[in-house]
C-alpha positions as protocol buffer text, in pm:
chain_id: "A"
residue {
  index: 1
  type: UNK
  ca { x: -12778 y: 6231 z: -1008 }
}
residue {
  index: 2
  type: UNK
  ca { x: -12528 y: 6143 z: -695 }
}
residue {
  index: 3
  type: UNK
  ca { x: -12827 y: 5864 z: -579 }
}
residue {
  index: 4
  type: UNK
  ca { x: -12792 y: 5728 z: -974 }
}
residue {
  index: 5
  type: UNK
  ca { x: -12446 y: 5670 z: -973 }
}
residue {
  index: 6
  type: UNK
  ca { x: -12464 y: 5537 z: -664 }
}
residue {
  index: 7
  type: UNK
  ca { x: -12703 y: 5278 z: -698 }
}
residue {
  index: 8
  type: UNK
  ca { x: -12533 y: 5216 z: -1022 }
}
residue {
  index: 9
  type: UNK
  ca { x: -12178 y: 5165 z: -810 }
}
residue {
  index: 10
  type: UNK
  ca { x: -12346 y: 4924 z: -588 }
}
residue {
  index: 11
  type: UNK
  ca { x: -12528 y: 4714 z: -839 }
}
residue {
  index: 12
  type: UNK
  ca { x: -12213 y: 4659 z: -1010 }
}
residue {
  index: 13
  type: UNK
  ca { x: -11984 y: 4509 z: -725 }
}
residue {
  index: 14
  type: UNK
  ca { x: -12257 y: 4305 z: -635 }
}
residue {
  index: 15
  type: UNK
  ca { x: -12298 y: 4186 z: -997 }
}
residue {
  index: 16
  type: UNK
  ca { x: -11901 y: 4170 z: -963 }
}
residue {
  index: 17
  type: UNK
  ca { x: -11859 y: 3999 z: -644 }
}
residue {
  index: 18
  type: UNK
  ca { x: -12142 y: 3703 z: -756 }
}
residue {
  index: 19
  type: UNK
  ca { x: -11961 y: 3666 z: -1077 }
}
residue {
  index: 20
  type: UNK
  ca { x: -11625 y: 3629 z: -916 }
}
residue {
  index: 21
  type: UNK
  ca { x: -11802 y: 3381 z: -668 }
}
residue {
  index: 22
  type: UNK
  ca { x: -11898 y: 3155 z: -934 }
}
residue {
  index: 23
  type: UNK
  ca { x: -11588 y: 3176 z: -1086 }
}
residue {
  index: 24
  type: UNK
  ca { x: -11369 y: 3059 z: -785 }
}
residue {
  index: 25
  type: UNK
  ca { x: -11587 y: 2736 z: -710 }
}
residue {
  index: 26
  type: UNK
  ca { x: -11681 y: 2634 z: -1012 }
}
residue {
  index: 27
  type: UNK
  ca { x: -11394 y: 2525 z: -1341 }
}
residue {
  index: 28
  type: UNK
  ca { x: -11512 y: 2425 z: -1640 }
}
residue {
  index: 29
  type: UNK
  ca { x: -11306 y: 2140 z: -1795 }
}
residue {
  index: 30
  type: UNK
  ca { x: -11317 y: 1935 z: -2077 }
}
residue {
  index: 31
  type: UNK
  ca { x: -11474 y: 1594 z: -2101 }
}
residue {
  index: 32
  type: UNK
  ca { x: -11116 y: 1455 z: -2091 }
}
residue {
  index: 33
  type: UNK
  ca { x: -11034 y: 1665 z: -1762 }
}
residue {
  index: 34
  type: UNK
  ca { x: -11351 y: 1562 z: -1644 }
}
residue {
  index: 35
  type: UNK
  ca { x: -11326 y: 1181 z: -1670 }
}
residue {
  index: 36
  type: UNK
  ca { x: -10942 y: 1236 z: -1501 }
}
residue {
  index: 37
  type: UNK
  ca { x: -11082 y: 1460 z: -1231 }
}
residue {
  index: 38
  type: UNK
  ca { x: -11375 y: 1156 z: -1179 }
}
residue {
  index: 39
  type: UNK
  ca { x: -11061 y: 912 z: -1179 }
}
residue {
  index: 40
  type: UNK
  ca { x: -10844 y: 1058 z: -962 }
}
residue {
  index: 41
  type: UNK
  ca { x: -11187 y: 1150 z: -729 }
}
residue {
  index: 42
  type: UNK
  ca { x: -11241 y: 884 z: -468 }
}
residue {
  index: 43
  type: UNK
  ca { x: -11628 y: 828 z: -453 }
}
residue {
  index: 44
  type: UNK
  ca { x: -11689 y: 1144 z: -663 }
}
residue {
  index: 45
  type: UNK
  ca { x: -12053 y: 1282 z: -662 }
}
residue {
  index: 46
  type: UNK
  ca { x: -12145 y: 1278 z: -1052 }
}
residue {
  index: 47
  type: UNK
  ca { x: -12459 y: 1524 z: -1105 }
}
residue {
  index: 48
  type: UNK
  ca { x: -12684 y: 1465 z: -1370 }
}
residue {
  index: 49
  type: UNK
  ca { x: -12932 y: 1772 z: -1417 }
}
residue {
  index: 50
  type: UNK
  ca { x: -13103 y: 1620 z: -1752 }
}
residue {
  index: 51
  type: UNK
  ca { x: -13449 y: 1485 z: -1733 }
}
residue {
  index: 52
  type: UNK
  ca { x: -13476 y: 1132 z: -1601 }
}
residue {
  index: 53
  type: UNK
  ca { x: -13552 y: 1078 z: -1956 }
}
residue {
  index: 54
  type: UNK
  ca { x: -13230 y: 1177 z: -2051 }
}
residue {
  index: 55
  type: UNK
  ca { x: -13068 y: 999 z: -1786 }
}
residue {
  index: 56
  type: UNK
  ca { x: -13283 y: 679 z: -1861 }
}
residue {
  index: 57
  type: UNK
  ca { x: -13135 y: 663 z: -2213 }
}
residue {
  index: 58
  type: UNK
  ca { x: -12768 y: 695 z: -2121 }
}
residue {
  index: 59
  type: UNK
  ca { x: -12561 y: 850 z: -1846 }
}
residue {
  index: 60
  type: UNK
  ca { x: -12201 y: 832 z: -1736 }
}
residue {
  index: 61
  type: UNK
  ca { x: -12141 y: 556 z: -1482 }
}
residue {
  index: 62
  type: UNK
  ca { x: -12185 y: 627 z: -1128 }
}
residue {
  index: 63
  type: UNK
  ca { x: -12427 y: 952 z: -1188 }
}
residue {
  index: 64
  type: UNK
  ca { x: -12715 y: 1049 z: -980 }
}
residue {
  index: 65
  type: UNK
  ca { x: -12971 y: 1221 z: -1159 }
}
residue {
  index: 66
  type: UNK
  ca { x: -13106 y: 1555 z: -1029 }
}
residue {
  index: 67
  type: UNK
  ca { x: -13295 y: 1717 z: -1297 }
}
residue {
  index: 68
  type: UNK
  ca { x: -13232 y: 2085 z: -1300 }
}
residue {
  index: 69
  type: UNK
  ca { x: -13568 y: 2130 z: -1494 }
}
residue {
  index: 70
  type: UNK
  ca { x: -13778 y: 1971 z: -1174 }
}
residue {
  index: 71
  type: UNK
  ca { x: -13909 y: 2095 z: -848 }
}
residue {
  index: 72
  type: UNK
  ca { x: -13700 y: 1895 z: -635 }
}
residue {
  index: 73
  type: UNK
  ca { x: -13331 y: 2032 z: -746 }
}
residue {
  index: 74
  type: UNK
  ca { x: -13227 y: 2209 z: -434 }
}
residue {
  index: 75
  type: UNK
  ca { x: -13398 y: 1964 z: -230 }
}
residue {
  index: 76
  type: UNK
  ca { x: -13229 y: 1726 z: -366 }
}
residue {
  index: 77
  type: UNK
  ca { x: -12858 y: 1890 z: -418 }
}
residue {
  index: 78
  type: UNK
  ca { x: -12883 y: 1992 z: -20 }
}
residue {
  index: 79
  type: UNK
  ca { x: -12836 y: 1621 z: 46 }
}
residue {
  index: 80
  type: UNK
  ca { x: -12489 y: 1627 z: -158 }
}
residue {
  index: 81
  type: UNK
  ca { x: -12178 y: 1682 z: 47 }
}
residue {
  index: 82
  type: UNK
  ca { x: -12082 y: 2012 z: 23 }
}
residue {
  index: 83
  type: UNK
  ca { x: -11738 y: 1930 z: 138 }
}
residue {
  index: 84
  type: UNK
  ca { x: -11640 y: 1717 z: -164 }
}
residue {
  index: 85
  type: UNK
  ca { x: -11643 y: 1814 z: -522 }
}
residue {
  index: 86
  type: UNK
  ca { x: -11923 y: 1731 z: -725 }
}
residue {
  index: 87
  type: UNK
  ca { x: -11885 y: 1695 z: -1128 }
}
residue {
  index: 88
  type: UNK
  ca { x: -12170 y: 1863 z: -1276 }
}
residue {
  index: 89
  type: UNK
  ca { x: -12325 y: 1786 z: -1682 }
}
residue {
  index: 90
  type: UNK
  ca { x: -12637 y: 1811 z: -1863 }
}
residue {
  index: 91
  type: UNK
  ca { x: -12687 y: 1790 z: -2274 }
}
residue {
  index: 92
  type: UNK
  ca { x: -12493 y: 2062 z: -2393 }
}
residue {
  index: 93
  type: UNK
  ca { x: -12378 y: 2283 z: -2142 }
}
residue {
  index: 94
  type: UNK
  ca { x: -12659 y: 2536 z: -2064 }
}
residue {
  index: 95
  type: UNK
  ca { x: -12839 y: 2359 z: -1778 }
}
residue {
  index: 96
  type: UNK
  ca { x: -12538 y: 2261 z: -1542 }
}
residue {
  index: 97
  type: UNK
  ca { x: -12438 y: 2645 z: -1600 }
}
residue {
  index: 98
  type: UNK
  ca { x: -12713 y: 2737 z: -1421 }
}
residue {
  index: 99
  type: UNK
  ca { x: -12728 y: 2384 z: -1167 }
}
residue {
  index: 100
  type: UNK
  ca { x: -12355 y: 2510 z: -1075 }
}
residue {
  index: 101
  type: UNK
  ca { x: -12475 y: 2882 z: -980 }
}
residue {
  index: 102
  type: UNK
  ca { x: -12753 y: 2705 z: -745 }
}
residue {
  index: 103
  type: UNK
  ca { x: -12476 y: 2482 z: -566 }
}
residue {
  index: 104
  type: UNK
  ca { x: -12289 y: 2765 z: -534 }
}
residue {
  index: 105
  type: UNK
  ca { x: -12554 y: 2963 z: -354 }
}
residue {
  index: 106
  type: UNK
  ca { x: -12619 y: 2641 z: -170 }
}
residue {
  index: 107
  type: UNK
  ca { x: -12237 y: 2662 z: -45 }
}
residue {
  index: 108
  type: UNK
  ca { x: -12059 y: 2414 z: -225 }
}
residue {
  index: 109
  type: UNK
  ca { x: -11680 y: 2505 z: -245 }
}
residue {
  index: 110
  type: UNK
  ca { x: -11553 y: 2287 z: -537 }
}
residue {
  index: 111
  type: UNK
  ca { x: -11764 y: 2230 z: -846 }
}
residue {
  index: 112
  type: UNK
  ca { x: -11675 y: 2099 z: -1188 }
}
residue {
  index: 113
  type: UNK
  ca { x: -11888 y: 2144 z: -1476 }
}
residue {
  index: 114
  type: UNK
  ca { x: -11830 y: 1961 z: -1822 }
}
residue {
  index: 115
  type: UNK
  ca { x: -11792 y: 2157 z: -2115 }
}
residue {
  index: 116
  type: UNK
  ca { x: -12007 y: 2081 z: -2386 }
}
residue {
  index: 117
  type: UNK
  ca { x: -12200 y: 1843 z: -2146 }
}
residue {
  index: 118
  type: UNK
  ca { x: -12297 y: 1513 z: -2263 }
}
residue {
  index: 119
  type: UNK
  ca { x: -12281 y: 1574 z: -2612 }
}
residue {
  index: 120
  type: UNK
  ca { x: -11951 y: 1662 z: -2671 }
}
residue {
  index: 121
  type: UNK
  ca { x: -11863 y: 1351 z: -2396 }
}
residue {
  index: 122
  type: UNK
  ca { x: -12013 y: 1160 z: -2619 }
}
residue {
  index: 123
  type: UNK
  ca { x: -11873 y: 1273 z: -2950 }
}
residue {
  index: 124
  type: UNK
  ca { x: -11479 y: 1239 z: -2783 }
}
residue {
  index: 125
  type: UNK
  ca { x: -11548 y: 875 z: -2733 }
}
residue {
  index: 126
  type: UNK
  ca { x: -11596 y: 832 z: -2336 }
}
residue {
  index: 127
  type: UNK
  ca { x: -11801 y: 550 z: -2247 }
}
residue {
  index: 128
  type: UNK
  ca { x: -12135 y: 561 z: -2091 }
}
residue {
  index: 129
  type: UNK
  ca { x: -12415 y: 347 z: -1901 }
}
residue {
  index: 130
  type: UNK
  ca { x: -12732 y: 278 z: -2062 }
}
residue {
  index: 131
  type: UNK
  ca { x: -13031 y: 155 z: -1912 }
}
């Protein structure tokens, strides 16, 4: 029973400790924080983790593509500086949740993720690039 609870103890503070992790490099802000936070960013790393199909269609300006969905995702985020902030979107929200976990394993320190991804960018009016 003791060996239970304390297996149970330890799985929670490390469940506890990752989630407060996440939570101090990574803020999710709204598309209109976002674009500011871009703005204000000089030469700010814009991650795209939709599929270059995705990204072929339409993407916001300045955005390198590093679909979360591929092989080559933490190949390709190691090459990032981890000493900047990176802004980090997919469609809806679901994929750069997880892409912003990864970069925080991966040691990045200050990561923005749009809420409502692309979508809701989209539907507030911010402009885009298409190809």
């Amino acid at each position: 029973m003791k060996q239970s609870f304390l297996i149970f103890l330890l799985s929670s503070f490390l469940f506890l400790s990752c989630q407060k992790q996440y939570s101090q490099s990574v803020t999710t802000i709204s598309p209109e924080a976002f674009a500011e936070k871009i703005e204000s960013t000089q030469n700010a790393q814009i991650l795209d983790v939709r599929t270059p199909e995705e990204f072929s269609a339409e993407h916001l300006l300045n955005a390198k593509n590093i679909d979360w969905l591929g092989t080559q995702f933490e190949a390709d985020a190691k090459k990032l500086d981890k000493t900047k902030p990176v802004f980090v979107y997919c469609k809806s929200g679901g994929r750069s949740k997880k892409a912003c976990s990864k970069l925080t394993e991966l040691g990045f320190t200050t990561i923005y993720e749009m809420d409502g991804g692309f979508l809701k960018w989209s539907a507030t009016g911010h402009k885009s690039t298409q190809n």
